[in-house]
N, C-alpha and C positions, 0 to 999 in steps of 0.2 A: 368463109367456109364453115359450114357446124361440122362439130366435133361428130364422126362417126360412133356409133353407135354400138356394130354388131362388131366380132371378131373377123369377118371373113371382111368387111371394110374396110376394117385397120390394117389390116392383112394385104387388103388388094393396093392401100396407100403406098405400103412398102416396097412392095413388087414395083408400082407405076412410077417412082420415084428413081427407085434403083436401074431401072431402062431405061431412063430419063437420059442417063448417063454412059450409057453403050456407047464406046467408041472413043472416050474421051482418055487423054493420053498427057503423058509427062512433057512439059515444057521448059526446057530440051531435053532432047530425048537420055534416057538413061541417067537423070539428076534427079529423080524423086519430087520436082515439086511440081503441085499441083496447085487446083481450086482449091481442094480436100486437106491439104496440107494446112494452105495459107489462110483457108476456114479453122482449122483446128489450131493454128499458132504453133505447128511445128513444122513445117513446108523443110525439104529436102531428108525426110524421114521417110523410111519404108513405111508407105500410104494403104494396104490392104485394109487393116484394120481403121484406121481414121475414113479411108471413106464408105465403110458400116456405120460407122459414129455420125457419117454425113447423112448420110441416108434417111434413119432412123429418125433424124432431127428434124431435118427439113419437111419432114410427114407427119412432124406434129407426134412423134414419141421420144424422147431426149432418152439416151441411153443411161444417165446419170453419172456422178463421179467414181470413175472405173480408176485410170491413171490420171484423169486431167477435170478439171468442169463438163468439158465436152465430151466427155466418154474412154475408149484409148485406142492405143497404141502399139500394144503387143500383145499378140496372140496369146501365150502363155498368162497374161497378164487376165485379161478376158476369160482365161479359161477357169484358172484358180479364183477368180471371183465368181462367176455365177456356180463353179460347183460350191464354194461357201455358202453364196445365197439359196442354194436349194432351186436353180433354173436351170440346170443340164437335163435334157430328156431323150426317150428312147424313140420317138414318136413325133420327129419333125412335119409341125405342117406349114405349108404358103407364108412367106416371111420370117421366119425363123431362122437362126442364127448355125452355121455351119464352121466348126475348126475342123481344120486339118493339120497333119503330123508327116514332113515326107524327111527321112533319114536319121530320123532321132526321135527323141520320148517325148518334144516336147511342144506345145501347138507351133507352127510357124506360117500360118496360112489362115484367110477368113475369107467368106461369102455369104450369100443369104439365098436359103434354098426355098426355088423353086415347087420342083415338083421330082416324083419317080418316073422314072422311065420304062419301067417292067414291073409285074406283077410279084415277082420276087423280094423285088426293093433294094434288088442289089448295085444300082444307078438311077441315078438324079441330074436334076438341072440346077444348076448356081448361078447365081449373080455375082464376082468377084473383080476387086480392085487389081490395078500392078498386078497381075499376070499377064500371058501369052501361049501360043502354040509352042513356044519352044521354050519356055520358060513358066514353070508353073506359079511360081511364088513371087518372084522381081520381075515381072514381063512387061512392065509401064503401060497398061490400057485396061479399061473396063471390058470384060467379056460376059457371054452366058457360056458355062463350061458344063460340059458332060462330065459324071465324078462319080467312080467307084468308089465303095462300101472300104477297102484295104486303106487308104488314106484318111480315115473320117477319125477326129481323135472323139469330138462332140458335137450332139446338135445344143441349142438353145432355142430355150422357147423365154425371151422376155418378160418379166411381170407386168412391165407397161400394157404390153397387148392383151394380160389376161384382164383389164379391167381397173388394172392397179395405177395409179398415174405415177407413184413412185416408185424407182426400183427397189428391187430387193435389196435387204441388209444383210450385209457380212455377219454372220457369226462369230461372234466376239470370242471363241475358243481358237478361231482362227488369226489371231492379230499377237502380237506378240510388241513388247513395249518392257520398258526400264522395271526392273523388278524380278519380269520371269526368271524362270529357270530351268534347264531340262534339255533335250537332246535336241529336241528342236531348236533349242538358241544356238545349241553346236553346229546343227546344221548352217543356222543363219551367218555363223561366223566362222565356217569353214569357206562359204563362198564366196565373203569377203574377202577373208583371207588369200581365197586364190584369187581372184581378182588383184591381189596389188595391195589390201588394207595392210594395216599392220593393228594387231590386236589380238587379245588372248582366246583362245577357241578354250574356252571352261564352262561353259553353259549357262553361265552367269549373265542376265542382258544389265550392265550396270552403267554407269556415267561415260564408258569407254565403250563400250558398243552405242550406245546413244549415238555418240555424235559419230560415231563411223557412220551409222546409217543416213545422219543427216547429213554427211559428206557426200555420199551418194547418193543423195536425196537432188540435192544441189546441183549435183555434176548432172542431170538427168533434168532439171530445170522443175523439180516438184517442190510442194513444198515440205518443208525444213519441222517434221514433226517428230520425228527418232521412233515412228514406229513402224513397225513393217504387218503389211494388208495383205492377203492375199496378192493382190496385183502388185505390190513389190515386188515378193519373190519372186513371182514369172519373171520382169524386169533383171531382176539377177538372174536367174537359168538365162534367157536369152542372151543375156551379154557375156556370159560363162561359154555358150555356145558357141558369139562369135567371135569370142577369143580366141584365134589357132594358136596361142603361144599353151595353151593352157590345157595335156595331156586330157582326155575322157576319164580315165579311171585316174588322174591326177590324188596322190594321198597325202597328207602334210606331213611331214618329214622335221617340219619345224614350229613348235609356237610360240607366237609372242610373249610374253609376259613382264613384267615390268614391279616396281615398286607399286603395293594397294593390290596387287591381284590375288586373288585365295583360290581354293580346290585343290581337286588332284592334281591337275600339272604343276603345280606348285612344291607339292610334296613330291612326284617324282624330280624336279627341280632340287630338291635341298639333299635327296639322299643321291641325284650324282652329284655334286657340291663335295659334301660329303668323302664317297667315294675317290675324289680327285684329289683329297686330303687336305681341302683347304681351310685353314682352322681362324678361332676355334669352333668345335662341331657345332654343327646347327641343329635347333631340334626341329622334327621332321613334322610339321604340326600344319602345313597346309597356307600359311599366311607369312605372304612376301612384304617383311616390312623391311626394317632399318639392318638389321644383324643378316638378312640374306642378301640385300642389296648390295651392301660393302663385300660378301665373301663374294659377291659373283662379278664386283668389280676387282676383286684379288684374284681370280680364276681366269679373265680376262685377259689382265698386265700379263699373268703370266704366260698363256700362251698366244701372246702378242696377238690378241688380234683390237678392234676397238672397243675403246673400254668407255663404257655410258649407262650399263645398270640393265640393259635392255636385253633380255632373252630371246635371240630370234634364231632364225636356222643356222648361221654362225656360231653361233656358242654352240647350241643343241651337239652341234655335229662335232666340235671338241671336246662336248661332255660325254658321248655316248664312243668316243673313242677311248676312253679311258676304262 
């Protein structure tokens, strides 16, 4: 087959591709795995997004490494990448890429949009994976869905299709790796933190946030490079989401810190120390070495709780009682 030419060809590829597959359903039902799955090497994963990544591929446009070689896998993940790449638009046409957002901020739904239904352009036609009539988002079948404008988080328009064979590049103010520093690293490691890491939320991305990431890098089957992509983070919001242990306005009450860690929490760290009277004083200078280590393993012993050097919501909550 030659390579099409025009955009409305490329276009009609994706559409013919994605009907292709109308009807077609989880095997067994309510397990998540699919063709789509067992094509992308992640089979009994929420499949919307992976079979956009099918679609796309199999019509001769590879969406490019999103979460995985073959594309991804979460909504959020796809979203925060092509807004980095500069491919979220206002102006969906024929094969174009559709998130949606139903009871929170953040995408949890994909399709590929057809067409408008009204001159308004307040409804459309979709091509979407894992939905249903009663189930919008995990409904296990390929449909064409009718879809209001109040659900829409973004459309996409691919660079594949404008002509580009490669996708778009991340913007590298967008990536965040060993070295940075700043509030975004707080963010990064506040949501680890609530997740279950354990690690210093100081905005420092150093040798300890590294391998945290690549902990979770791992646990998610990615590879193992400690930096975090745009499609990272979505990957964290989504599993942040579907954490129910894990409060919405959840605020940290406690952070890690340990021997080698510096900043501010550090020095709030040494003046409650300090304040607990545990001598001799420490000076309040920001940098958890040898001399805070031992007073915070004597503040410890003392109020019996486990004594290992490590700062976390345990001590926090003995120190801030004082």
């Amino acid at each position: 087959m030659s390579t099409p030419k025009t955009s409305v060809q490329k276009r009609k590829l994706i559409i013919n591709k994605a009907k292709s597959q109308i009807g077609e359903t989880e095997k067994p039902a309510k397990s998540n795995k699919t063709k789509f799955g067992k094509w992308y090497g992640f089979d009994g994963y929420a499949w919307c997004a992976m079979y956009v990544s099918w679609v796309y591929h199999k019509a001769g446009f590879p969406l490019g490494h999103i979460n995985d070689a073959k594309g991804f896998r979460g909504c959020q993940s796809g979203y925060n990448h092509w807004r980095s790449t500069g491919e979220l638009t206002k102006k969906p046409t024929q094969g174009d890429i559709v998130l949606f957002s139903w009871g929170g901020r953040i995408a949890n739904h994909v399709g590929i949009f057809i067409e408008w239904v009204d001159k308004k352009k307040t409804k459309f036609k979709s091509i979407e994976g894992n939905t249903s009539l009663t189930n919008q988002r995990n409904g296990g079948q390929v449909m064409i869905r009718t879809r209001g404008m109040g659900n829409v988080k973004a459309f996409v328009k691919p660079k594949v299709l404008l002509g580009k064979r490669t996708p778009g590049k991340v913007d590298m103010y967008d990536i965040l790796q060993k070295g940075d520093r700043g509030s975004d690293v707080s963010d990064i490691q506040k949501k680890l933190f609530d997740l279950g890491y354990k690690l210093a939320i100081d905005g420092d991305f150093g040798p300890e946030t590294k391998k945290t990431v690549q902990i979770f890098q791992k646990k998610h089957k990615l590879k193992q490079t400690g930096i975090v992509t745009p499609s990272l983070k979505g990957l964290l919001d989504e599993e942040l989401q579907r954490d129910k242990s894990i409060p919405n306005a959840q605020l940290v009450t406690g952070i890690y810190l340990k021997k080698g860690s510096i900043g501010a929490a550090v020095v709030k760290l040494q003046k409650a120390i300090n304040i607990a009277g545990i001598k001799p004083k420490l000076k309040e200078d920001g940098d958890f070495g040898s001399k805070t280590d031992l007073n915070v393993r004597k503040f410890q012993k003392k109020v019996k709780i486990l004594v290992d050097g490590v700062v976390g919501p345990d001590t926090w909550k003995h120190l801030l009682e004082k």
